[in-house]
C-alpha positions, -999 to +999 in steps of 0.1 A: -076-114+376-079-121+417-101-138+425-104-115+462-089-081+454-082-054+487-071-018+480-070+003+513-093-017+533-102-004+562-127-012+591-131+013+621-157+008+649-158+038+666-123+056+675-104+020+662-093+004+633-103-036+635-091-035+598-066-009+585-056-003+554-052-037+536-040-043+500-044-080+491-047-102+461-060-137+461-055-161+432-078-190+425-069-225+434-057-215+461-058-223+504-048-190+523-045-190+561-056-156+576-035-162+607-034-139+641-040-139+676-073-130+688-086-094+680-065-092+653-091-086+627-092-119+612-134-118+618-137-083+608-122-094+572-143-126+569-176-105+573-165-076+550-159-105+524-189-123+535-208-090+531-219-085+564-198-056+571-192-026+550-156-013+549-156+021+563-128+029+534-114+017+509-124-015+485-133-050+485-141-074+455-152-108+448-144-119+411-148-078+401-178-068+423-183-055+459-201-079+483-237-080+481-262-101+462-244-109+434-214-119+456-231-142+478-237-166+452-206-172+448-196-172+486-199-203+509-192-185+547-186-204+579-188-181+610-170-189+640-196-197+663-229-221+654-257-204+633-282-229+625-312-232+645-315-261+663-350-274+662-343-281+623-335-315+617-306-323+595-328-332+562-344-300+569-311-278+568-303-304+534-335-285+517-329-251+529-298-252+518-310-272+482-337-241+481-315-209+492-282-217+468-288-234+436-248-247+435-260-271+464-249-308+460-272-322+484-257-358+471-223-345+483-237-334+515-257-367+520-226-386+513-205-372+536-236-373+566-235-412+555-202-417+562-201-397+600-227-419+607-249-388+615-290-393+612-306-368+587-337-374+610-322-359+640-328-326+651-295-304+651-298-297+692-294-331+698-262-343+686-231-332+704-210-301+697-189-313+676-216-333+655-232-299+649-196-285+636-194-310+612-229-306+598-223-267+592-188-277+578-205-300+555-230-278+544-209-252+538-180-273+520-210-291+498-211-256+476-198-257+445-185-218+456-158-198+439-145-184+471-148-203+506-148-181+540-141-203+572-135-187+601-119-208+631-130-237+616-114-260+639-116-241+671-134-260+701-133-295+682-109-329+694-081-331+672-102-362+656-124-344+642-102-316+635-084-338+607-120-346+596-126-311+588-087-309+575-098-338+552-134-321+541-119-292+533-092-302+511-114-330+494-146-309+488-134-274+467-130-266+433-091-262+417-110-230+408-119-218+441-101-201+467-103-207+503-097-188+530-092-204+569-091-183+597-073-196+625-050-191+654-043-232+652-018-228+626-004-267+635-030-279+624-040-269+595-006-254+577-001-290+559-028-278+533-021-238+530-009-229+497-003-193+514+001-177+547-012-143+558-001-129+593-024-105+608-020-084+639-038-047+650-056-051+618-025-048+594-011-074+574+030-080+585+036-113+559+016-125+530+038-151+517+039-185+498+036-211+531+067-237+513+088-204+507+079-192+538+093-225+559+123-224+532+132-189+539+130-195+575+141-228+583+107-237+606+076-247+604+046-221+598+037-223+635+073-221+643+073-186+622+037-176+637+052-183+673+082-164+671+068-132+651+040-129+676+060-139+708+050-113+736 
């Protein structure tokens, strides 16, 4: 059974589609890179999986059921712009966390903290941007979760700390899981995609296996991304 399953999903905001009409199926054990240029749904998708958005047609399932309660236990969702408040300090976010999801591993989270160097007594507002990035990566990532939602994880951070966040990903989800990145930095992150999806208008042109994908086409992922979406 998929572990994400999309018949017909569709997204509309007014007169336009943001989503339209997407059938999809995602195993477990699996990294998939939702890959597009900006406005091309990627978001949209990531909140209807989320359960922030409802589809305006069509399904969406997480192990069997639609988003909602149920779901967001097993859902660990990064959003593509900072959402914790920033007069908590970092051991404060450690016990929200610990109290709001009970597959928290707050000695996973703590361990990885440890080795940034990065003070649990500080508040969140005062450590740099990319500091903060990494704290919400690693609260996020410290879920034992069936199904990870990242969106633009890497977006707006040195390429230091880009392979950080390549490196917590990759070490920090369960064989079982599946994990899905959004990103328009495909270089950077297509060494650990297990699949590729491109995305563009809201309609999926290639859901492929990445290694068949570079086989088939003689490039890289990037390579593939850059000349399917050239203008």
């Amino acid at each position: 059974m998929s572990l994400i399953e999309c018949r017909d999903l569709t997204k509309r905001y007014g007169g336009s589609e943001a989503v339209s009409h997407i059938d999809l199926d995602i195993e477990p054990g699996r990294i998939v890179g939702l890959l597009g240029p900006n406005g091309s749904g990627k978001t949209t998708f990531i909140k209807m999986a989320a359960g922030l958005l409802k589809p305006s047609a069509g399904t969406l399932t997480i192990d069997g059921s639609a988003p909602g309660r149920e779901t967001k236990a097993l859902t660990a969702y990064l959003p593509d712009r900072e959402f914790m408040p920033g007069y908590m300090k970092v051991s404060g976010l450690l016990d929200m966390y610990g109290d709001f999801f009970h597959d928290f591993r707050r000695d996973r989270a703590e361990d990885m903290l440890s080795q940034l160097g990065i003070d649990t007594d500080k508040r969140l507002k005062n450590l740099s941007k990319g500091t903060r990035e990494k704290v919400q990566l690693i609260l996020v990532m410290s879920r034992d979760a069936e199904v990870y939602l990242l969106d633009e994880p890497i977006a707006g951070v040195d390429p230091a700390a880009r392979d950080y966040i390549i490196r917590t990903i990759i070490t920090n989800y369960s064989e079982n899981a599946a994990v899905i990145i959004s990103t328009h930095l495909i270089e950077d992150v297509e060494k650990i995609l297990d699949e590729v999806i491109f995305i563009q208008k809201g309609q999926i042109l290639l859901h492929e296996n990445a290694d068949d994908l570079r086989a088939a086409r003689g490039k890289s992922v990037d390579a593939v991304f850059r000349e399917d979406f050239r203008c």
